[in-house]
N, CA, C and O atoms as a GROMACS GRO file, in nm:
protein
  336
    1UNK      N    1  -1.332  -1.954  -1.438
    1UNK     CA    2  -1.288  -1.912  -1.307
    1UNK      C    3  -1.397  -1.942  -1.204
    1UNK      O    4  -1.514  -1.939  -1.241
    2UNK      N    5  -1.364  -1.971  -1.076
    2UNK     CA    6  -1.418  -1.997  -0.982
    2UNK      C    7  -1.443  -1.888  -0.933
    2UNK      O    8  -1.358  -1.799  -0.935
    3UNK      N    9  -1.625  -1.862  -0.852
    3UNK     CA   10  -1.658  -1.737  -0.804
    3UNK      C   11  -1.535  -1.682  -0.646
    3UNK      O   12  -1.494  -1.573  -0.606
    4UNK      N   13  -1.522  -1.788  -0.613
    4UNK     CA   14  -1.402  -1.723  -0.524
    4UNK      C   15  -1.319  -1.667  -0.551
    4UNK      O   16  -1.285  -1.577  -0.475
    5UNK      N   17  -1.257  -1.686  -0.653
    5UNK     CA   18  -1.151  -1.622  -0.728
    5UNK      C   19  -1.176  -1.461  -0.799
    5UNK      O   20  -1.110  -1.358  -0.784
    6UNK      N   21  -1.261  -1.477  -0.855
    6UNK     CA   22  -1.338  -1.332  -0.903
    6UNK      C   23  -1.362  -1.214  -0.811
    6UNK      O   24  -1.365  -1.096  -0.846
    7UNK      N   25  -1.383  -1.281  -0.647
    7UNK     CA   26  -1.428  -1.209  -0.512
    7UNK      C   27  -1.317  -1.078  -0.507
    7UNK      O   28  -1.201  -1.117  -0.522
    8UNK      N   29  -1.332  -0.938  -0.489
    8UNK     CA   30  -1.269  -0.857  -0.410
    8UNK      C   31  -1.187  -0.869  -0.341
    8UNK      O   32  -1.253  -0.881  -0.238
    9UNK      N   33  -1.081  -0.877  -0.309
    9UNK     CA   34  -1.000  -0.842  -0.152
    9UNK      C   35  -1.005  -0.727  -0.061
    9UNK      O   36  -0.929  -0.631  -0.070
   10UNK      N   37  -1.075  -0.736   0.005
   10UNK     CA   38  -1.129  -0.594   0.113
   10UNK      C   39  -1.012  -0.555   0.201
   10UNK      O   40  -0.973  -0.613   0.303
   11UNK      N   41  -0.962  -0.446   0.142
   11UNK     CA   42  -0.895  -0.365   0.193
   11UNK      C   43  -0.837  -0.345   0.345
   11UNK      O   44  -0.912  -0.253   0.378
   12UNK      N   45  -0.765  -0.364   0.445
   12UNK     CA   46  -0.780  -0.329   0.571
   12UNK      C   47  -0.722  -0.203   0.555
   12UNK      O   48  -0.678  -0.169   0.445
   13UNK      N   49  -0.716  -0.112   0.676
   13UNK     CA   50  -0.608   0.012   0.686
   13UNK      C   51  -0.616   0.025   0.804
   13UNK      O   52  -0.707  -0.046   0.847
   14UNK      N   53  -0.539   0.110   0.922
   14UNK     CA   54  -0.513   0.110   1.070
   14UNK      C   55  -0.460   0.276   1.044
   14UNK      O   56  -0.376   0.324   0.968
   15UNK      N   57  -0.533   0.322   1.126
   15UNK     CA   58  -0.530   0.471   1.158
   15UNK      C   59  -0.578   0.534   1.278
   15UNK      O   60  -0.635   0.468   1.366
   16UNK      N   61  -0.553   0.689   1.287
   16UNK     CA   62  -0.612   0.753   1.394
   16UNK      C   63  -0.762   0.808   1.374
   16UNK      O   64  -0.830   0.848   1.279
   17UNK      N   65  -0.775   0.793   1.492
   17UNK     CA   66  -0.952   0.843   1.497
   17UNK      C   67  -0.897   1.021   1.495
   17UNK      O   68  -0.791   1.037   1.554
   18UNK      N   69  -0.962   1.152   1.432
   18UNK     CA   70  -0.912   1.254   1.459
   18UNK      C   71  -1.044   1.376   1.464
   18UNK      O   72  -1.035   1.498   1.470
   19UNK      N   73  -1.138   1.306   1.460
   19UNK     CA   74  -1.250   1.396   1.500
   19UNK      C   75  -1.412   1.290   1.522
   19UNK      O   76  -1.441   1.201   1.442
   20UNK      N   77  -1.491   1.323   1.638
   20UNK     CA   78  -1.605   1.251   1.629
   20UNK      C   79  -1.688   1.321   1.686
   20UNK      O   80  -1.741   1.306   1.796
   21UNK      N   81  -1.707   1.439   1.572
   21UNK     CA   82  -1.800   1.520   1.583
   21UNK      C   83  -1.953   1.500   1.561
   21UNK      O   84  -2.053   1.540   1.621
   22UNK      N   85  -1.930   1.420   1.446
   22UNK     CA   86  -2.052   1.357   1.356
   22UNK      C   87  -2.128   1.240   1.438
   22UNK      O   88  -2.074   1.162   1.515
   23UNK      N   89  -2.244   1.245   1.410
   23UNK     CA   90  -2.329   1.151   1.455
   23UNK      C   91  -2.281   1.001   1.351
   23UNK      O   92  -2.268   1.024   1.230
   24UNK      N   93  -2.259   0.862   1.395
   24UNK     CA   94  -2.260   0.757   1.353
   24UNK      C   95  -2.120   0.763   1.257
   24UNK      O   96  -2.074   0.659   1.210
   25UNK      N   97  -2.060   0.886   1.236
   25UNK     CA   98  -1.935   0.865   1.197
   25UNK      C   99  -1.805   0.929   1.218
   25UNK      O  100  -1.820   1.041   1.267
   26UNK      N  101  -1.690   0.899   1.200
   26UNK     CA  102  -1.569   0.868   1.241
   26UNK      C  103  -1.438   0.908   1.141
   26UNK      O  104  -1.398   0.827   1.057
   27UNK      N  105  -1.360   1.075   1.164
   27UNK     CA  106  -1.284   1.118   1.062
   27UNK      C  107  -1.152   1.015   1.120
   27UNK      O  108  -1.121   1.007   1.239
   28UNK      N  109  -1.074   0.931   0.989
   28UNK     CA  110  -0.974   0.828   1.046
   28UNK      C  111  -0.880   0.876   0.939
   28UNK      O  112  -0.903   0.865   0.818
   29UNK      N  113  -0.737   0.947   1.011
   29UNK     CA  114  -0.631   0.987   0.963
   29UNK      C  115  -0.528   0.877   0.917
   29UNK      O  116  -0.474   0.814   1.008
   30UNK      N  117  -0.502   0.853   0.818
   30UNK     CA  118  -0.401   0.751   0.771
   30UNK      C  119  -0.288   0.805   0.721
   30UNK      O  120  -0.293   0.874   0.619
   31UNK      N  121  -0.162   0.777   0.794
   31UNK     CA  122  -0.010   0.853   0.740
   31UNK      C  123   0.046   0.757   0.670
   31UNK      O  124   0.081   0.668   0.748
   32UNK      N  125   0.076   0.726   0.537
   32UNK     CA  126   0.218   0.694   0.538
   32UNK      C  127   0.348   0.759   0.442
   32UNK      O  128   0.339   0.868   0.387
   33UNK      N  129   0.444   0.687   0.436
   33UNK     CA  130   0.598   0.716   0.374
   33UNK      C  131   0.610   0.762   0.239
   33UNK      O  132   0.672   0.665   0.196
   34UNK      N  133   0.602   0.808   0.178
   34UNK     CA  134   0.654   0.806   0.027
   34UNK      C  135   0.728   0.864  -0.029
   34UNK      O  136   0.726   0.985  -0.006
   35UNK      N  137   0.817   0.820  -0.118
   35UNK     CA  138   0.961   0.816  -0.155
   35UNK      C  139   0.938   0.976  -0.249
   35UNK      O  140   0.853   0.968  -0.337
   36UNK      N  141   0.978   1.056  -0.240
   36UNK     CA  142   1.009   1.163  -0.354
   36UNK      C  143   1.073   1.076  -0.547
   36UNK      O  144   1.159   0.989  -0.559
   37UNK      N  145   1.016   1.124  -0.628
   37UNK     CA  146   1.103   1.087  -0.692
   37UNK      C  147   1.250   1.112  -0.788
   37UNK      O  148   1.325   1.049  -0.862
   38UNK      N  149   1.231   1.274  -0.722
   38UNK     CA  150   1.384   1.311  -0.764
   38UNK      C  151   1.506   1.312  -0.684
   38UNK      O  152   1.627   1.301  -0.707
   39UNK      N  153   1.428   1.330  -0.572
   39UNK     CA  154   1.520   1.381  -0.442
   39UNK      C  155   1.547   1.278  -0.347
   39UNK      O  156   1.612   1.296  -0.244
   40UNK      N  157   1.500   1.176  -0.379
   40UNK     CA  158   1.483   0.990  -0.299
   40UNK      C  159   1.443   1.022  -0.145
   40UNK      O  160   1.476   0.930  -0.069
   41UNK      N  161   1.376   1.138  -0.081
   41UNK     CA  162   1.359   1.163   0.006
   41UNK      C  163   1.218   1.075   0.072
   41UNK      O  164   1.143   1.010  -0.002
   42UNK      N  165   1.200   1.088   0.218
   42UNK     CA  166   1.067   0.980   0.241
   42UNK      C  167   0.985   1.155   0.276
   42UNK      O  168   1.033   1.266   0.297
   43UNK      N  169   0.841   1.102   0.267
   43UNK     CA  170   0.733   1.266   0.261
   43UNK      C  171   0.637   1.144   0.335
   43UNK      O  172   0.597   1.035   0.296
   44UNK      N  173   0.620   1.231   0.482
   44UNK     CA  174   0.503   1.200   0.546
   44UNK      C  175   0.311   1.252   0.415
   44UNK      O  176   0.273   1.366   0.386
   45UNK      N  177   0.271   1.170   0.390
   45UNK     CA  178   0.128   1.190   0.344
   45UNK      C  179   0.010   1.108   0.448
   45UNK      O  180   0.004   0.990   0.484
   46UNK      N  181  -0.091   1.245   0.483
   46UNK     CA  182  -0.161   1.210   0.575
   46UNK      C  183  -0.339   1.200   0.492
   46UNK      O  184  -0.406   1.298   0.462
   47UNK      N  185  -0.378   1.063   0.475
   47UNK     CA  186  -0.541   1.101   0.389
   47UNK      C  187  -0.605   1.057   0.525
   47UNK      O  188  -0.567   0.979   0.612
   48UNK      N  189  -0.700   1.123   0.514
   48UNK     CA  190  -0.830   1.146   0.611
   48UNK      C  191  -0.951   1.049   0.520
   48UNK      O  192  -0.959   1.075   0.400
   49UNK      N  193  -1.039   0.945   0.576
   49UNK     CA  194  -1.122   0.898   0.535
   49UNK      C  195  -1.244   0.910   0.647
   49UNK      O  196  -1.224   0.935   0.766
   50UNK      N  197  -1.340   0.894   0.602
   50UNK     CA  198  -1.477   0.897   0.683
   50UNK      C  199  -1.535   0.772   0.706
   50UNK      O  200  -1.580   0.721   0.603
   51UNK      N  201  -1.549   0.702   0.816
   51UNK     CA  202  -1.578   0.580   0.854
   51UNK      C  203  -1.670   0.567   0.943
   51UNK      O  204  -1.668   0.624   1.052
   52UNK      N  205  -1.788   0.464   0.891
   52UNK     CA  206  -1.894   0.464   0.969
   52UNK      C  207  -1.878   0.396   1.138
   52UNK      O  208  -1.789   0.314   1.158
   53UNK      N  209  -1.950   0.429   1.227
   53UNK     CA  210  -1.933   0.372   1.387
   53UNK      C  211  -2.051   0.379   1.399
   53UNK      O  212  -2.114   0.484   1.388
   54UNK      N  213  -2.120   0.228   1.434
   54UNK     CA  214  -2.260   0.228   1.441
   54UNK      C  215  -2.314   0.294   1.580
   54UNK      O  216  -2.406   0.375   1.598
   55UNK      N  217  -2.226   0.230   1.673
   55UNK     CA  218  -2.240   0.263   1.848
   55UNK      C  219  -2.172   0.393   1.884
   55UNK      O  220  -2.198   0.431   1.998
   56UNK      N  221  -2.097   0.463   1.819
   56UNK     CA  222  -2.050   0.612   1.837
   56UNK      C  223  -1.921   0.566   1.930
   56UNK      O  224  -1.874   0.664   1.987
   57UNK      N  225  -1.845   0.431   1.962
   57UNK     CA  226  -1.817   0.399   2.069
   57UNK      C  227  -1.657   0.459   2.035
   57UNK      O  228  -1.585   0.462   2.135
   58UNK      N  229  -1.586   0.510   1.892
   58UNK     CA  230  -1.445   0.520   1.919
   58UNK      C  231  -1.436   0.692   1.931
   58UNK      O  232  -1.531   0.765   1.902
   59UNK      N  233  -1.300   0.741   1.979
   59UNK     CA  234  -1.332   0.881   2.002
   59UNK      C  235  -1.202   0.933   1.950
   59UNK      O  236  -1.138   0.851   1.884
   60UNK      N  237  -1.168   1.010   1.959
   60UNK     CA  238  -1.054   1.116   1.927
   60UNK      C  239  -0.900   1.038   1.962
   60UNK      O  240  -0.864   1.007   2.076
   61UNK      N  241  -0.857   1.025   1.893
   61UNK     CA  242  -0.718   0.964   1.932
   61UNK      C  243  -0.661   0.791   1.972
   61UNK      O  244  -0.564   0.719   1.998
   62UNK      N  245  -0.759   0.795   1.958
   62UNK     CA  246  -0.803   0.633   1.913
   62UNK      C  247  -0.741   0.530   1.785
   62UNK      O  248  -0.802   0.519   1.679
   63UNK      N  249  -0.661   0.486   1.801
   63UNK     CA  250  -0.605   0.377   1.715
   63UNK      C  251  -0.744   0.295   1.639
   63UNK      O  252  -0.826   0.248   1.717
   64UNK      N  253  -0.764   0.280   1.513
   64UNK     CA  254  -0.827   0.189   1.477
   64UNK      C  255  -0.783   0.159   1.333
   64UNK      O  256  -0.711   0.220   1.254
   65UNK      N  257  -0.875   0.005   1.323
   65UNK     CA  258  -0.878  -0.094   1.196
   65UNK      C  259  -0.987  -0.030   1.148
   65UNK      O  260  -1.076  -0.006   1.229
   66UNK      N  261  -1.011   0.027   0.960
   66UNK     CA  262  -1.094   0.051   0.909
   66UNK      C  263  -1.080  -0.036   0.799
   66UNK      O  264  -0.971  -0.034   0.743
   67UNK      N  265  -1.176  -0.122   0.752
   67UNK     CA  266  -1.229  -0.178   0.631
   67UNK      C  267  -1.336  -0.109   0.503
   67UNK      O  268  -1.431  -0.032   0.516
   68UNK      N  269  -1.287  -0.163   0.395
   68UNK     CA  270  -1.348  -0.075   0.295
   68UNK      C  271  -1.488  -0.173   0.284
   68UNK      O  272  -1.503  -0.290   0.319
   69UNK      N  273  -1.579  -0.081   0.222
   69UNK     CA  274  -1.741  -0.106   0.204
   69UNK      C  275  -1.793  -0.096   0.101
   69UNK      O  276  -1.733  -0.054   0.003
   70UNK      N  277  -1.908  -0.130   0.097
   70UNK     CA  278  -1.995  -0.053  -0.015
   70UNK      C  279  -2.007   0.123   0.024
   70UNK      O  280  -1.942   0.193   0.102
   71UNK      N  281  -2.096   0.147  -0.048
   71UNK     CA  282  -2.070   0.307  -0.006
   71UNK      C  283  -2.216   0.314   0.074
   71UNK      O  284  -2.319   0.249   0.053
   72UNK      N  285  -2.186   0.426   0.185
   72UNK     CA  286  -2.306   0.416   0.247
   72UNK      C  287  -2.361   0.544   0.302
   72UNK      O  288  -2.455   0.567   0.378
   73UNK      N  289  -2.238   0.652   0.212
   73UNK     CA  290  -2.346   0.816   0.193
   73UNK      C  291  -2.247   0.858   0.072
   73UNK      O  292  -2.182   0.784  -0.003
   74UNK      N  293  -2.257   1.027   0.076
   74UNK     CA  294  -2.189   1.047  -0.032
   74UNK      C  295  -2.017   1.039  -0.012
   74UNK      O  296  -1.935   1.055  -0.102
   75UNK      N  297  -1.994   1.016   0.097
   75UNK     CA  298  -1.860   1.022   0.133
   75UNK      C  299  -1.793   0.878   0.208
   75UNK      O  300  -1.672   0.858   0.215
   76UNK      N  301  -1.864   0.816   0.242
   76UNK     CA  302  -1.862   0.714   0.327
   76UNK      C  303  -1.871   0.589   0.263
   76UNK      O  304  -1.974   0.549   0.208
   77UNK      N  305  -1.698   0.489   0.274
   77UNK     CA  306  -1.718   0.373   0.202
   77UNK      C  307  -1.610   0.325   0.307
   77UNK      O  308  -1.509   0.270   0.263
   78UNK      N  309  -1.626   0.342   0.447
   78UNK     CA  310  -1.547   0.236   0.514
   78UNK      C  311  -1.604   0.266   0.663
   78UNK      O  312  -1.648   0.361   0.728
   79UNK      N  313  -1.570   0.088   0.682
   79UNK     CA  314  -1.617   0.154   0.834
   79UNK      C  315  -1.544   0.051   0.920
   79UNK      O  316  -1.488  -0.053   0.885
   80UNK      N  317  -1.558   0.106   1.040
   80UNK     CA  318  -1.471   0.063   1.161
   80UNK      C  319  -1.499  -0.053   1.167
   80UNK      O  320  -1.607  -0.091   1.122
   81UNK      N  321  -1.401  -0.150   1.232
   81UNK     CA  322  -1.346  -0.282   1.251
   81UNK      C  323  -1.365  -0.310   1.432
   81UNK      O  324  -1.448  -0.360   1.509
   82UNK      N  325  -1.185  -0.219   1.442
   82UNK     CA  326  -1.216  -0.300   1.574
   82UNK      C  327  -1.074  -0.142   1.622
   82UNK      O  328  -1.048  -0.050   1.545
   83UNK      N  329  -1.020  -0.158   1.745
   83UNK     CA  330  -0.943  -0.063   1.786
   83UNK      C  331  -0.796  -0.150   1.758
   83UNK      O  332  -0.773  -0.267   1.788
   84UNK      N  333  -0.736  -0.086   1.712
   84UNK     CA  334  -0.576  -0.145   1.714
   84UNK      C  335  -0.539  -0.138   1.809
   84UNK      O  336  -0.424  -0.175   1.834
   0.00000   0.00000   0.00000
């Protein structure tokens, strides 16, 4: 196999900014759909990830692109992109 081939595919995700309390980082709410499986119903699920912002520049309510990382505390393995 070719080392390109072996490479990762890095993750994108697009979410809300929902707290930027923290110095250099960024709580980013991600909703989506999922099907029940008895009841075939759709269930809003909302995960919260912690995403680094080097410039502090996105804020509360803020649309953004988060990409996955290496890890870069004990909680922190993604960080901001760009604003959707």
């Amino acid at each position: 196999m070719t080392p390109n081939a072996e490479q990762k595919k890095i993750r994108k995700i697009t979410g809300t900014v929902v707290s930027d309390k923290m110095s250099k980082t960024r709580v980013v709410a991600v909703t989506r759909l999922k099907k029940h499986p008895r009841y075939l119903k759709y269930q809003k699920l909302t995960t919260r990830f912690k995403a680094h912002d080097e410039q502090n520049a996105y804020h509360t309510g803020d649309k953004v692109v988060i990409q996955e990382t290496k890890p870069l505390s004990k909680e922190k393995r993604w960080v901001i992109v760009e604003k959707a």
